[in-house]
C-alpha positions in Angstrom: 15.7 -24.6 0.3 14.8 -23.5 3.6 10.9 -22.5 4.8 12.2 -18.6 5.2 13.4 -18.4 1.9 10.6 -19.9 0.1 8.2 -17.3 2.0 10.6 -14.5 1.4 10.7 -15.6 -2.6 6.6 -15.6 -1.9 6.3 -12.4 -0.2 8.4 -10.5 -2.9 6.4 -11.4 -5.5 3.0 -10.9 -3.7 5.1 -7.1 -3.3 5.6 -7.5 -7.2 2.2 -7.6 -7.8 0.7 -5.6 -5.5 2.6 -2.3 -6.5 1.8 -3.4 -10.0 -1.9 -3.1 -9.4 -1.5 0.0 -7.4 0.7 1.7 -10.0 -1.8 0.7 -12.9 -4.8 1.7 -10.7 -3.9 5.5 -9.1 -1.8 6.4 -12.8 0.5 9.1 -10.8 1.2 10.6 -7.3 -1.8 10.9 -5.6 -0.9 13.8 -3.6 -0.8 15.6 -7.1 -4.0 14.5 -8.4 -5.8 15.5 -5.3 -3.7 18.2 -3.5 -1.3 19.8 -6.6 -0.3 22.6 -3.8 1.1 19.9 -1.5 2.9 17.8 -4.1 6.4 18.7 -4.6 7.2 16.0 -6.9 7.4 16.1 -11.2 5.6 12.5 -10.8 8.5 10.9 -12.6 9.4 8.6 -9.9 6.4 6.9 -8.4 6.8 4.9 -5.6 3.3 3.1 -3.7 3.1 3.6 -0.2 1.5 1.6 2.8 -1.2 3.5 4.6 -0.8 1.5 7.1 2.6 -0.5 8.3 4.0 -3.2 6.3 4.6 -4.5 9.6 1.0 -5.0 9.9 0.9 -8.1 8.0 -2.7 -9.1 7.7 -2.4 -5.5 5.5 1.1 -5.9 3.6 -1.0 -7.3 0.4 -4.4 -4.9 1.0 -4.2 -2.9 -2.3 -6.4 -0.4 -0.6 -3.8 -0.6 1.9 -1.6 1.4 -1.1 -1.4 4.8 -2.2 1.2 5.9 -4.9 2.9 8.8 -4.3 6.0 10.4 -6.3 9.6 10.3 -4.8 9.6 13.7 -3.1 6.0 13.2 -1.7 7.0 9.7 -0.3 9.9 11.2 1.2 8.6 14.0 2.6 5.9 12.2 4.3 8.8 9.6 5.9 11.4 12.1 6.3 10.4 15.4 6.3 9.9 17.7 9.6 7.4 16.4 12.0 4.1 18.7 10.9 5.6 18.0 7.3 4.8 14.2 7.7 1.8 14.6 9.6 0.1 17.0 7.0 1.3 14.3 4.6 0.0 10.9 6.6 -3.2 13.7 6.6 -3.7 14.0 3.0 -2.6 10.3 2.1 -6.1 9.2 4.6 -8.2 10.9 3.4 -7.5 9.6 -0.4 -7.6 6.6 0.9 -10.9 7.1 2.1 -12.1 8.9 -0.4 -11.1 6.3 -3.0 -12.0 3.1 -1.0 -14.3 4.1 1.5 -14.3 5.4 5.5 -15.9 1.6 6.0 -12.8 0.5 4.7 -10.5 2.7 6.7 -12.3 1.8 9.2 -11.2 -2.0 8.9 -7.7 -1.8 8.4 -7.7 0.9 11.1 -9.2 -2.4 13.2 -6.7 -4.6 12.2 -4.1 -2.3 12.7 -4.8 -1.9 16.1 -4.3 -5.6 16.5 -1.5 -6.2 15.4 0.3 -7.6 18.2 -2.1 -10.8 17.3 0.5 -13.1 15.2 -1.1 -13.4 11.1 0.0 -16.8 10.9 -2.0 -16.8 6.9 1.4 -14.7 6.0 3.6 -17.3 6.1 1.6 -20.2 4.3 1.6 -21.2 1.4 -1.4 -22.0 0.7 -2.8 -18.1 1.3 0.0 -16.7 -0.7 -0.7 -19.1 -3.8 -4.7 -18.0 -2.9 -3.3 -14.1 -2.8 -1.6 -14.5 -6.0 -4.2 -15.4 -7.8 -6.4 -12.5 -6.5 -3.9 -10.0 -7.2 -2.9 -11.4 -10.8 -6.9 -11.2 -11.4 -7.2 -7.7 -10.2 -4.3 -6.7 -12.7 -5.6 -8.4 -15.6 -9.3 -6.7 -15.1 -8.2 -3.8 -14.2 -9.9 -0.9 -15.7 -8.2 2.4 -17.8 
C-alpha cells in the first residue's frame, strides 16, 4: 500500500472524528441557535463547516476550527450571492469566537496567514495516531 493512501485512509478518519465531536458538541446549526432570522434551514441536515480552509492543514483537525451549520446555511454561505456569503462567513466568526474565544481566533487567524509554510505533521503518522487519540478522548468526555 502506498504512503498516499495510508495518509488518505488516516486523514478520513481524523475527518470521521472530528465532525463527530463537532456534531455531538454544537447539537444543531449554529446559525439557528444564535441568529434564528438568518437561518433558512429546518436543521435536519447538519453538515460541520471549516472556519477556516481545509486547505489550511495545520487547522483541518482544529475542532474549534468547526462550526455546524444545516444544509441551506452551509450552502448559502458557499454558494449564495456575494453579501449572502459574507453576512454568513460574518455570523459563523463571531460564534466561533464567542464559543472558543477571540484569543483563539486570533491563533488560527495566525496560522492561516501562514499557510504557504508546508505542515509537514499532516502527513505523519505518528501526529495522526497522537490526533486520534486526542479526538477519540474529546468524544468520549464530551459533555450533554
Amino acid at each position: 500500500m502506498s504512503k498516499k493512501s495510508v495518509m488518505d485512509k488516516w486523514h478520513k478518519r481524523l475527518d470521521n472524528l472530528w465532525k463527530e465531536y463537532c456534531l455531538l458538541r454544537d447539537e444543531g446549526c449554529q446559525i439557528r441557535k444564535h441568529y434564528p432570522a438568518s437561518c433558512g434551514c429546518n436543521n435536519e441536515i447538519l453538515q460541520v463547516h471549516h472556519v477556516f480552509s481545509r486547505v489550511i492543514k495545520s487547522l483541518t483537525f482544529d475542532v474549534t476550527n468547526g462550526v455546524v451549520l444545516g444544509q441551506w446555511c452551509h450552502s448559502k454561505l458557499h454558494f449564495g450571492a456575494k453579501d449572502n456569503r459574507n453576512g454568513m462567513k460574518t455570523l459563523v466568526d463571531k460564534i466561533a469566537i464567542a464559543r472558543d474565544g477571540q484569543e483563539n481566533f486570533d491563533r488560527m487567524t495566525e496560522q492561516a496567514l501562514g499557510r504557504a509554510n508546508a505542515f509537514l505533521d499532516f502527513k505523519s503518522i505518528d501526529w495522526c495516531e497522537k490526533q486520534e487519540k486526542i479526538l477519540t478522548e474529546m468524544i468520549e468526555n464530551i459533555d450533554h
